[in-house]
Residue, then its C-alpha position, 0 to 999 in steps of 0.5 A: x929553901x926553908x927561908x924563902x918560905x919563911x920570907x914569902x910566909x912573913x909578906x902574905x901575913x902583912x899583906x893580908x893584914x893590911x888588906x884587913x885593915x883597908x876593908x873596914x875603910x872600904x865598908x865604912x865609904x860604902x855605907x856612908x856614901x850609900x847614906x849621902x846618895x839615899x838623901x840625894x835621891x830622897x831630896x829630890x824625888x821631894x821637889x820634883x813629885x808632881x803635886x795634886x791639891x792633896x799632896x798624897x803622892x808627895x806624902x807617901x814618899x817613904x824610906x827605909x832601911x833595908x834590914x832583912x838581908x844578911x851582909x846588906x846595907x841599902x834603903x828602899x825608896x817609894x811610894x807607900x800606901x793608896x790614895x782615897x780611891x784605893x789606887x796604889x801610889x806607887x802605881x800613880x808615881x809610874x804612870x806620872x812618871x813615865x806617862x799614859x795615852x793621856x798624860x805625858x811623863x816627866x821622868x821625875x824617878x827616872x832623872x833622880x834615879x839617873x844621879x846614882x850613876x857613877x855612884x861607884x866612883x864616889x865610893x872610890x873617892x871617899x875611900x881614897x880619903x880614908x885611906x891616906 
């Protein structure tokens, strides 16, 4: 009985091993495809933000890292500060978005938001090159 312990111990430790071995590469196709999305979304959110004569809205576009949480690796996209009037941006990115009585939506965030969807799927893919 003693061997098929030793056995069953020896294939866990491999196991286990090469399980490590791939979360690396799983961390690595995460964080690079999380890169390559945030640059997507950030491109695209630059050419469809509606335009004033000022290009305020457009300017305020910022992204940054998101550093404060442990075991965390994302960025964070939006519109910063306020325009002249002291009217958030971010406030006037939703309302152009999503519209008002009086100004019909152009769903810019929403159709660059709506690129991220199968996100997991690509993660997948690049990890599947890394592995091979």
């Amino acid at each position: 009985m003693a061997s098929w312990n030793d056995g069953v111990s020896k294939q866990l430790a491999e196991y286990f091993e090469q399980i490590g071995e791939y979360g690396e590469f799983a961390i690595e196709a995460i964080q690079e495809q999380i890169d390559i999305e945030t640059e997507k979304l950030v491109a695209q959110l630059e050419s469809t933000t509606p335009r004033g004569p000022t290009l305020g809205l457009l300017n305020s576009l910022r992204k940054s890292k998101i550093t404060v949480r442990h075991n965390w690796y994302g960025y964070s996209v939006e519109f910063e500060g306020e325009n002249r009037k002291g009217v958030p941006y971010q406030k006037i990115a939703n309302i152009l978005n999503y519209g008002s009585s009086t100004i019909k939506g152009t769903r810019f965030i929403n159709k660059a938001i709506r690129n991220l969807k199968d996100m997991d799927e690509r993660i997948y893919e690049r990890f599947q090159k890394k592995i091979k």
